[in-house]
N, C-alpha and C positions, 0 to 999 in steps of 0.2 A: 185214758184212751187217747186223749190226742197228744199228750208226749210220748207214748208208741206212735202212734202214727207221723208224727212230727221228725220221733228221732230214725224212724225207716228212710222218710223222705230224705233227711240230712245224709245218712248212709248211701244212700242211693247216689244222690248226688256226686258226695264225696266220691266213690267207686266209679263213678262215670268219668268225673274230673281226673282222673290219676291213670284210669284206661285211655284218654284223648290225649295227655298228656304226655303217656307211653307211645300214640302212636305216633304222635308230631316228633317226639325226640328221635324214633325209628327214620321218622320219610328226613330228615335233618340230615340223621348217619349216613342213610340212602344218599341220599344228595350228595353228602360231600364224598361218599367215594366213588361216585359218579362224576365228579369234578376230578376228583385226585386222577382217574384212569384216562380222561380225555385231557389232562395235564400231561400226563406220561407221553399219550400215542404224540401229542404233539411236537414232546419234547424226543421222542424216536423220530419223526419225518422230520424235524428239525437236524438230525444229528447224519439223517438219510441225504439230506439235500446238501449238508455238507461233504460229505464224502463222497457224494457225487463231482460237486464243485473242486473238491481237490484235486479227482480225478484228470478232468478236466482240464485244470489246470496244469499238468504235470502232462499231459498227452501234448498241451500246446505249447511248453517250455519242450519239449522232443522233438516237434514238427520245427520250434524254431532254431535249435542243433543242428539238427538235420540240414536245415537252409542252408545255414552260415559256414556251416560244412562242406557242402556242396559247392558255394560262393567262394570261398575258398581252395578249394583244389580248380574250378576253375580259373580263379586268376592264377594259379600257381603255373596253370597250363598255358594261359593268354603271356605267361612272361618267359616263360620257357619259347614259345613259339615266337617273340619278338627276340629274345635272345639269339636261338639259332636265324631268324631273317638279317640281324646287325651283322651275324659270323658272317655270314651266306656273301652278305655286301661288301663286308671288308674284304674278304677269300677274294671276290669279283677285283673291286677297286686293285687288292694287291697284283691278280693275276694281270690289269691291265697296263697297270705302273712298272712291270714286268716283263710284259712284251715292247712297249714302249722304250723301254730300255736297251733291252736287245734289237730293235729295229734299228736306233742310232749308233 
C-alpha cells in the first residue's frame, strides 16, 4: 500500500513539474515575441524619424538654391545697373568733352 500510494504522489508530482514547466517555457515564448514586436515598432519609428530627417533635409538644401539663386540674379542686376550708370557717365563726360570742343 504505501508503494501505491508513494508511487501516485511521485506521479503527481512529476505531472505537475512538467505542467509548470510547460507553462514558464510558454510565458518565455510570450516574452520574447513580445520583445521581438516592440524591437520591430522601434525599429519602424526609427526608420520613420529618418525619412522624416531626410526630408527635411532636402527641403532645406532647396530653400538654400533658392537663396543663392536669387543672390545671384540679383547681383547680376546690381552689375547690370552699375554698368549702364559707367555708360550713362561716359555718354555724359564724352558729350561734355564734345561741346567743349566745339565752343573753341
Amino acid at each position: 500500500m504505501k508503494k501505491v500510494l508513494f508511487g501516485s504522489i511521485l506521479m503527481l508530482a512529476l505531472s505537475l513539474s512538467f505542467v509548470s514547466c510547460r507553462e514558464t517555457a510558454d510565458k518565455a515564448k510570450d516574452g520574447m515575441e513580445e520583445a521581438g514586436e516592440a524591437l520591430e515598432e522601434a525599429g519602424e519609428d526609427v526608420m520613420d524619424a529618418t525619412e522624416e530627417v531626410g526630408e527635411d533635409i532636402k527641403d532645406a538644401s532647396e530653400d538654400a538654391m533658392d537663396t543663392i539663386k536669387e543672390a545671384g540674379e540679383d547681383v547680376k542686376d546690381a552689375a547690370e545697373d552699375a554698368a549702364s550708370d559707367v555708360k550713362e557717365g561716359i555718354k555724359k563726360v564724352a558729350d561734355e568733352v564734345e561741346d567743349a570742343v566745339d565752343d573753341n
